[in-house]
C-alpha positions in Angstrom: -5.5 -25.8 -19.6 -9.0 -24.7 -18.3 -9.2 -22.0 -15.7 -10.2 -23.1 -12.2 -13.7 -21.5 -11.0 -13.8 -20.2 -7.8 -16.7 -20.8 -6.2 -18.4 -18.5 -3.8 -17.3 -20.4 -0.4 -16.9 -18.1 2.9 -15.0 -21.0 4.0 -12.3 -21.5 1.6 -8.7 -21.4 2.3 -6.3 -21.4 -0.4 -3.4 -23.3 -0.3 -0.2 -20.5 -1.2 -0.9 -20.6 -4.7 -0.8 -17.3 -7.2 -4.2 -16.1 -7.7 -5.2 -13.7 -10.5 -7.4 -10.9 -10.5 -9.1 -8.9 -14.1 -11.1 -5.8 -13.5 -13.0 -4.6 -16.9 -13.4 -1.0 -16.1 -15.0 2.0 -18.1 -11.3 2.9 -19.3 -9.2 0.1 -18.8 -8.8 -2.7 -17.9 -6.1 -4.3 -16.0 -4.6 -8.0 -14.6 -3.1 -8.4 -11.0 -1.3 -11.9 -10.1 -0.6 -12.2 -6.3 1.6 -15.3 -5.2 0.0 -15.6 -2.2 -2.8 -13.2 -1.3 -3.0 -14.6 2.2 1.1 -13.4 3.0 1.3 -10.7 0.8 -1.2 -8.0 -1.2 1.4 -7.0 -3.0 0.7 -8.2 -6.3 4.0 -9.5 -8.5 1.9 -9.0 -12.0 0.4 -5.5 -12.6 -0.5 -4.7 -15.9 -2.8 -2.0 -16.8 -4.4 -1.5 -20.7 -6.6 1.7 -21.7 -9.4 0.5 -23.9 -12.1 2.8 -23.1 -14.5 0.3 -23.4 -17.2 3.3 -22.3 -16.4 6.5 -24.3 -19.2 7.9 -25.4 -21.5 5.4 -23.7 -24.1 7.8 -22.0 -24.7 8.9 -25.8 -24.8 5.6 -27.6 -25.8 3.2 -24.4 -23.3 1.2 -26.5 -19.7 -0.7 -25.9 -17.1 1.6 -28.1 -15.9 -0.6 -31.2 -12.5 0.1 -30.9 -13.1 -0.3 -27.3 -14.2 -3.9 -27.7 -11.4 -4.7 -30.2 -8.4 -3.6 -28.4 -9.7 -5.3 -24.9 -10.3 -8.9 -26.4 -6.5 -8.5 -27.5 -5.5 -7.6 -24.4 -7.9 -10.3 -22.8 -6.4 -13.0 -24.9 -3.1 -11.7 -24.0 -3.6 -12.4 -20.4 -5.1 -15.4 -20.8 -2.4 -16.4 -22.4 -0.1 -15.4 -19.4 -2.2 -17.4 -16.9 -1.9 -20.8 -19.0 1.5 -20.0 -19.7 2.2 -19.4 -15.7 -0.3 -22.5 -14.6 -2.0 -20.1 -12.9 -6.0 -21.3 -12.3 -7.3 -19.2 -9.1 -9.2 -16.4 -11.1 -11.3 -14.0 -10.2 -13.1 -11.2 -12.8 -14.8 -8.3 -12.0 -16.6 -6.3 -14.3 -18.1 -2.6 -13.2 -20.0 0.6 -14.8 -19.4 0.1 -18.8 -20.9 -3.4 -18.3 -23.8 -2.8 -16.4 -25.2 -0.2 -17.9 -24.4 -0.8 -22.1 -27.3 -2.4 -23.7 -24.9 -4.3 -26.0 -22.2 -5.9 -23.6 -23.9 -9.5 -23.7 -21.4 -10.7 -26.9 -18.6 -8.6 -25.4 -19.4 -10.6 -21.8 -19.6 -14.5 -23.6 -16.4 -13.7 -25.3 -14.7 -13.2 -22.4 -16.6 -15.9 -20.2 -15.8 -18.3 -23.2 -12.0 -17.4 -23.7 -11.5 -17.7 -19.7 -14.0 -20.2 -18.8 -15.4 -18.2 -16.2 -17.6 -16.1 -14.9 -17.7 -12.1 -15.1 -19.3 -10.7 -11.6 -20.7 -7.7 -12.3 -20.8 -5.2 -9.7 -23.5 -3.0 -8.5 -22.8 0.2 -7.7 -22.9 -0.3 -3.9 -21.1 -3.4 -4.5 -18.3 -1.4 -5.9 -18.6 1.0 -2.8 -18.1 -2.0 -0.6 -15.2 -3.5 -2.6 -13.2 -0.3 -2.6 -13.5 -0.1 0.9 -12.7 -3.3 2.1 -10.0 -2.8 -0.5 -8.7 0.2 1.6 -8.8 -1.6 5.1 -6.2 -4.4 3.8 -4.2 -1.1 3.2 -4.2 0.7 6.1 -3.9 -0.4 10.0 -7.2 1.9 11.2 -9.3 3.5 8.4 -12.1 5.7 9.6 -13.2 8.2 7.0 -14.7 8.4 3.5 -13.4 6.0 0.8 -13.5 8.0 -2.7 -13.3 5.2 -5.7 -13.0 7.2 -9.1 -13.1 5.3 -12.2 -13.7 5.6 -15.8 -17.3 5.3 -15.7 -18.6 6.3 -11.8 -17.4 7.6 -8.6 -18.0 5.1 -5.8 -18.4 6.8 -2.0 -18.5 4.8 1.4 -18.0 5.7 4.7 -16.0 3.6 7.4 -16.3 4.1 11.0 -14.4 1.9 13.3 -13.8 -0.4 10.3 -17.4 -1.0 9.7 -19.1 0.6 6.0 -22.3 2.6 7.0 -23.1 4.4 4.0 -22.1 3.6 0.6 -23.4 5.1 -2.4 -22.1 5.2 -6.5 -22.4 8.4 -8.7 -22.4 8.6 -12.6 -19.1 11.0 -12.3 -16.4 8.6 -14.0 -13.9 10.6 -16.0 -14.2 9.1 -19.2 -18.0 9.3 -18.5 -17.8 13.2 -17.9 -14.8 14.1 -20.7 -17.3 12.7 -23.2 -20.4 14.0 -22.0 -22.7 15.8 -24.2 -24.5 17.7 -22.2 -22.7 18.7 -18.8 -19.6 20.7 -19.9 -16.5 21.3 -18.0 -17.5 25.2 -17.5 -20.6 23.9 -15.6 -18.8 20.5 -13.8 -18.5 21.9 -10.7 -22.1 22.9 -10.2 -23.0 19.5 -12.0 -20.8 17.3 -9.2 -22.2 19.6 -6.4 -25.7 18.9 -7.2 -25.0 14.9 -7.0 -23.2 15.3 -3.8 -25.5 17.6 -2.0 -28.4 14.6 -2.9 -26.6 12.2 -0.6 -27.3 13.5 3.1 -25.2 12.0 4.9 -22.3 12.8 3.1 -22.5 16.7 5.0 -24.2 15.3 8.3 -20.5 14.6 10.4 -16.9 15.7 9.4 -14.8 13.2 8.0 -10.9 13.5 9.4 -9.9 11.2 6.6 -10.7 11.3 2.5 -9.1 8.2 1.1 -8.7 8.2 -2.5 -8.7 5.0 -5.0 -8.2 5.4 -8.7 -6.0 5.3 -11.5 -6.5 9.1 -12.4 -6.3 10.0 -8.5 -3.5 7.8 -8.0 -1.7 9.8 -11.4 -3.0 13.4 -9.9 -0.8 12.6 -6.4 2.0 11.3 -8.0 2.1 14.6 -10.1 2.0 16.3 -6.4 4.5 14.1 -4.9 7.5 15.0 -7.7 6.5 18.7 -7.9 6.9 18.6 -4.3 9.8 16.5 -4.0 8.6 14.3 -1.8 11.5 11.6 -0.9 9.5 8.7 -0.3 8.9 7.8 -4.1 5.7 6.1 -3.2 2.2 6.7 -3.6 0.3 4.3 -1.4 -0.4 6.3 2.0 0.5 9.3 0.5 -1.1 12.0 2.6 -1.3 15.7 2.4 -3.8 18.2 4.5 -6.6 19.7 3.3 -5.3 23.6 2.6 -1.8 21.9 0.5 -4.0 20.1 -2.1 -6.9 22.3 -2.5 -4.9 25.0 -4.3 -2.8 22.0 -6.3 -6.1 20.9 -7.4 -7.4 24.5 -8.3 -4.5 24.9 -10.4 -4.3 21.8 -12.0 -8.5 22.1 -12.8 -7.6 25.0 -14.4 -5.3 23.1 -17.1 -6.1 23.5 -20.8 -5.2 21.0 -23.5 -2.2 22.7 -24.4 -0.9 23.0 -20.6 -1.4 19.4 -19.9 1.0 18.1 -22.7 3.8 20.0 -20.8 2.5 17.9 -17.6 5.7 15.7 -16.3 6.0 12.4 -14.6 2.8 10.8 -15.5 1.4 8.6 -18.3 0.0 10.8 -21.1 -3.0 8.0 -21.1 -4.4 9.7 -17.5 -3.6 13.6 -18.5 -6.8 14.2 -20.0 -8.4 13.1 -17.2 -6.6 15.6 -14.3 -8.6 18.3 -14.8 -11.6 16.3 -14.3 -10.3 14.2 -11.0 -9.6 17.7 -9.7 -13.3 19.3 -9.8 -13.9 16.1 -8.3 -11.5 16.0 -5.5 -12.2 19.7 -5.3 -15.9 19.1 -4.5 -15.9 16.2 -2.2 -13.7 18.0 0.0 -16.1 20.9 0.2 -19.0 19.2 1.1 -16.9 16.6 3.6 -14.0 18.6 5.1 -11.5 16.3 5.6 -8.3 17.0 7.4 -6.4 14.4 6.0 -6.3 12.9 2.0 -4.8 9.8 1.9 -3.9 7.8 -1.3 -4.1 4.1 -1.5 -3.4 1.8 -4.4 -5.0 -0.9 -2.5 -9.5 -0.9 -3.6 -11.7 -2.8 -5.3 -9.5 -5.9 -6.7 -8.6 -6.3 -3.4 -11.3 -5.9 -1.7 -13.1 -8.3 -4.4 -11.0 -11.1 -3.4 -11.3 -10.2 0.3 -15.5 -9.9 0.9 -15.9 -13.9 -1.2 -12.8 -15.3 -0.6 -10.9 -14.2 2.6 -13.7 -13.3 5.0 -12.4 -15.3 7.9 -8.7 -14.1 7.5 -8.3 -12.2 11.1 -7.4 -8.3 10.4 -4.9 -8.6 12.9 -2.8 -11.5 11.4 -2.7 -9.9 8.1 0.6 -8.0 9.3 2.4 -10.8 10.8 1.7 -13.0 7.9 3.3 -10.7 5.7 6.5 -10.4 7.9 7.2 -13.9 7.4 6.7 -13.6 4.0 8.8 -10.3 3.7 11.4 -12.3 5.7 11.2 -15.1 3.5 11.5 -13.2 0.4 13.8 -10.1 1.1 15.7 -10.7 4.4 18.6 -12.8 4.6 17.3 -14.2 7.9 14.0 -15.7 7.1 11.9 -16.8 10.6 14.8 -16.5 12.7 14.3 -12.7 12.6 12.2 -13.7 15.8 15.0 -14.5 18.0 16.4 -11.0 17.1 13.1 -9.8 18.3 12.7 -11.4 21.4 16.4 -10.7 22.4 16.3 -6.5 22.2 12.8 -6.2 22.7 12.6 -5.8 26.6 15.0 -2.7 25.7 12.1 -1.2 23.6 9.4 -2.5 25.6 6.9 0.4 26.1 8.8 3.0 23.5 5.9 4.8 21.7 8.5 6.0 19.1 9.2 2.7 17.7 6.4 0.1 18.3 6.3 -3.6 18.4 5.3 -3.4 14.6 8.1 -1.3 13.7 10.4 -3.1 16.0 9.5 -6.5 14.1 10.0 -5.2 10.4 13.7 -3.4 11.3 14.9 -7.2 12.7 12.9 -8.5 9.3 15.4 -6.6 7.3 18.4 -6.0 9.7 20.0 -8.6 7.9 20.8 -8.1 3.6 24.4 -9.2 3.1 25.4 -8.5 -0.5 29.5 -8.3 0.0 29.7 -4.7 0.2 31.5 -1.9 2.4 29.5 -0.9 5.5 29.0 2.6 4.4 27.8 1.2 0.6 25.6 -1.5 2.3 23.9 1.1 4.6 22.8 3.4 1.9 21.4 0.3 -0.3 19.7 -1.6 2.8 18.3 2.4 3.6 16.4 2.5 -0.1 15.4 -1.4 0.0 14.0 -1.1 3.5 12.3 2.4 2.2 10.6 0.5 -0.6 9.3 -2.7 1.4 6.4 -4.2 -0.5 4.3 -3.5 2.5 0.8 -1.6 2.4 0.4 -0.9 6.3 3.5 1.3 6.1 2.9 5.3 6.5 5.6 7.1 5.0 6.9 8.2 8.7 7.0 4.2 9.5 9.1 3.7 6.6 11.5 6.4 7.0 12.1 4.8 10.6 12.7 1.4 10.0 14.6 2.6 7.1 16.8 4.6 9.5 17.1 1.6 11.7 18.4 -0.7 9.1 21.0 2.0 8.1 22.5 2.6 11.3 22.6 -1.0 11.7 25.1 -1.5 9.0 27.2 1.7 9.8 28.0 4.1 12.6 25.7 6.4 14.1 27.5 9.2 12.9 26.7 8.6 9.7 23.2 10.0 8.1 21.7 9.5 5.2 20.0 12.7 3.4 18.7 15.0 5.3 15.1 15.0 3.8 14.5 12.3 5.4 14.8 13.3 9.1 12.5 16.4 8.6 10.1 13.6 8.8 10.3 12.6 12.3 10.9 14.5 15.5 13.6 14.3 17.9 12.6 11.1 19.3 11.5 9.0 16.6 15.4 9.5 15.4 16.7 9.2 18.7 14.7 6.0 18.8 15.5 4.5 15.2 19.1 5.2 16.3 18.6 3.1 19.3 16.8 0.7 17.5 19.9 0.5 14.7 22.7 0.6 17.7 20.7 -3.1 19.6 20.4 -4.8 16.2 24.1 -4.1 15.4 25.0 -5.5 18.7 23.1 -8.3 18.2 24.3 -9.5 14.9 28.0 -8.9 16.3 26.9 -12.0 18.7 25.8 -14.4 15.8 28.4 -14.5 13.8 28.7 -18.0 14.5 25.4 -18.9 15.3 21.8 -17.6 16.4 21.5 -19.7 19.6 23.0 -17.1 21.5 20.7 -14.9 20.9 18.4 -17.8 22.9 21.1 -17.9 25.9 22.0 -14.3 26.4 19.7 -11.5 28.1 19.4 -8.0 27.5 17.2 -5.8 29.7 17.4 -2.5 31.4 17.2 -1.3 35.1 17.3 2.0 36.7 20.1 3.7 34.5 22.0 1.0 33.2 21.6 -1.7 30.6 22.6 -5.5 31.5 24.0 -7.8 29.2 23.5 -10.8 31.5 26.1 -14.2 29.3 26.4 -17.9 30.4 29.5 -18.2 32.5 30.4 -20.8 29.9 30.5 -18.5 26.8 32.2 -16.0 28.5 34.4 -16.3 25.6 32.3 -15.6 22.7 32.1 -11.5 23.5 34.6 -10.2 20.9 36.6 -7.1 20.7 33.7 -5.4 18.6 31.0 -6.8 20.5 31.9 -4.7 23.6 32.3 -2.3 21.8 28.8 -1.9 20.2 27.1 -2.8 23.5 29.1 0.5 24.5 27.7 2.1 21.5 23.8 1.1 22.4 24.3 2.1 26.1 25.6 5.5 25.0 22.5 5.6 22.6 19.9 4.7 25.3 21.8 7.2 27.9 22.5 4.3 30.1 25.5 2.9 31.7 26.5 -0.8 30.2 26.8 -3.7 32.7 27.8 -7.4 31.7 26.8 -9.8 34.4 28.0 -13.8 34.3 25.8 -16.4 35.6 26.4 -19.7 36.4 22.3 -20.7 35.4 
């Protein structure tokens, strides 16, 4: 089967179809399938293989031999996945170790000939843009300094109000600098400083965000999330302040050989490579002063597909496309999740603790029946919802609509561990308890069937909450029904009134 070529059209729309992605980096070089990139950027095929296709390349100029071997294995390995899977949207990107190895032209037709397709080599500002547009599908508001370290360079771009206005790429890969001949690590720090101080605008306004994209970066924070304990086991929006990571990165700059083979809970392929990503962290932050470093596994793959493919994609639908697909895919309720919406939302309406977004991913994924206990069901639904394959989650925004969905299965009285709720302040639990007492009401109501959902109101006024039924389904409020309005009242600190109407 040949591979479909994409062709560079601003306005084409995909039909939901999986689309691949193949970065060649410096290091590695890895595969991403998405099953639909419009819906979700959440990739269902991730596979990642170290080839260090540039080691040693500011000595020779020249692709590594065993470089080259090992990646047209792996290359013909995913080719063979995508013809296996009838997959033909692909896109490859190529970066550093092609553009600047005198020798990659044979390397280049091999792969153009195995795939059918074209490699797009990136510039080094191209790359800078990539990562960042990258970044934006990951986060609601980015403003700061995306930092894209790879095998080969570091790419730089600041984003103000979701617009790139300086971009610049910097030969300070890690594979690049562990293999340098010249610049040793003893002198690193004054080498990176140098390179940074060169680009002006870099020291000219303070940054409140550093957002960091990488493999080795990526491996460096997970290392800081386990030694920390962090319970959210996720590394995508990930963020620490400025004075906790500097001395993590000191220390872990400081690493010899023989300490980083004790390292823990991270590949042994990226442990060469901490000490370097920490000078370099450690550096950028000096000359930008961020309050905030944020990790995103969301860069240049995605971003890639984004700037040729996806331009006309409005930001602000990218969310609500991907609760239908979420609902689709994990939630028992699919679209109807909207009636449970529209029912408790005038409850919510105008609660800064739990926002409209929030509100709409907790009905999402109020709703995962697997046959078990209440209490067993609310731990599992807790971790599920914790772990949504979402990117424009915080960790705080997890924990919440995590908390929601547990106290939807099980009483109030019940909490999960109390790691959790050191995350949120007094409010933001009050509020995810509120939010888990409404949807527990509500799905006491549909046991038969949604449409009531339609035909009932719930609103609030003065101190009480109003459950305002059709005279002619009077009937329908159950035992347990009353009883959980009760329970949402108490939890909103308002008194519970059932009104029947004859319209």
């Amino acid at each position: 089967m040949q591979i479909k070529v994409l062709k560079n059209n601003q306005n084409l729309k995909l039909k939901p179809a999986k689309l691949a992605v193949i970065d060649i980096g410096s290091n590695s070089i890895r595969m991403l399938i998405y099953e639909d990139f419009n819906s979700s950027r959440v990739p269902f095929f991730n596979e990642k293989a170290v080839c260090e296709l540039g080691k040693n390349l500011d000595k020779s100029r020249k692709l590594h031999k065993s470089g080259v071997d090992y990646a047209q294995k792996v290359l013909k390995r995913f080719s063979e996945i995508l013809n296996v899977s009838k997959i033909v949207n692909l896109k490859i990107i190529a970066t550093a170790v092609l553009r600047e190895a005198t020798d990659s032209k044979p390397f280049v037709e091999y792969v153009e000939n195995l795939f059918k397709k074209k490699i797009e080599i990136l510039s080094g500002d191209e790359e800078a843009i990539c990562s960042a547009e990258g970044v934006k599908i990951g986060f609601d508001n980015v403003d700061g300094l995306v930092a894209d370290l790879g095998g080969g360079s570091l790419e730089l771009a600041r984003v103000e109000n979701g617009l790139i206005t300086n971009k610049t790429s910097l030969p300070l890969g890690v594979l690049r600098l562990l293999n340098n001949p010249i610049v040793k690590k003893r002198n690193l720090s004054k080498y990176i400083k140098q390179l940074l101080r060169e680009e002006k605008w870099l020291s000219k306004k303070k940054f409140e965000n550093l957002y960091l994209v990488g493999g080795t970066w990526r491996a460096l924070f997970k290392l800081h999330l386990f030694q920390n304990k962090h319970p959210v086991h996720i590394i995508h929006q990930y963020s620490v302040n400025y004075e906790t990571i500097s001395s993590f990165v000191e220390k872990i700059a400081s690493f010899n050989k023989a300490k980083l083979k004790t390292v823990e809970y991270i590949s042994k392929s990226r442990t060469p490579y901490l000490p370097y990503s920490s000078i370099i962290l450690d550096e950028i932050m000096k000359v930008t002063n961020p309050k905030n470093i944020i990790c995103s596994i969301s860069g240049i793959r995605e971003g890639s597909l984004t700037k040729d493919y996806f331009k006309n994609i409005d930001n602000s639908q990218v969310f609500e496309k991907s609760l239908e697909y979420i609902s689709k895919k994990r939630g028992d309720l699919g679209l109807t999740y909207k009636k449970y919406y529209e029912f408790i939302k005038p409850v919510f309406d105008g609660n800064e603790h739990f926002n409209e977004k929030l509100l709409n991913l907790a009905c999402v994924l109020s709703h995962m029946d697997w046959g078990l206990g209440a209490f067993q069901k609310a731990e599992l639904v807790f971790q599920e919802t914790l772990n949504t394959p979402l990117l424009r989650l915080s960790h705080k925004e997890r924990i919440q609509i995590a908390l929601s969905c547990y106290w939807r299965y099980c009483s109030i009285k019940y909490n999960p561990k109390i790691e959790y709720l050191t995350f949120l302040n007094n409010n933001e639990i009050f509020s995810s308890k509120q939010v888990g007492a409404a949807l527990r009401f509500a799905h006491s109501l549909t046991s038969i069937s949604t449409i009531f959902l339609e035909e009932f109101k719930l609103y609030k006024r003065g101190n009480s909450v109003f459950l305002k039924i059709p005279a002619q389904h009077q009937e329908i409020i159950s035992k347990q029904a009353t009883k959980r309005f009760k329970a949402l009242a108490r939890e909103l600190f308002l008194e519970p009134r059932v009104i029947y109407s004859n319209n």
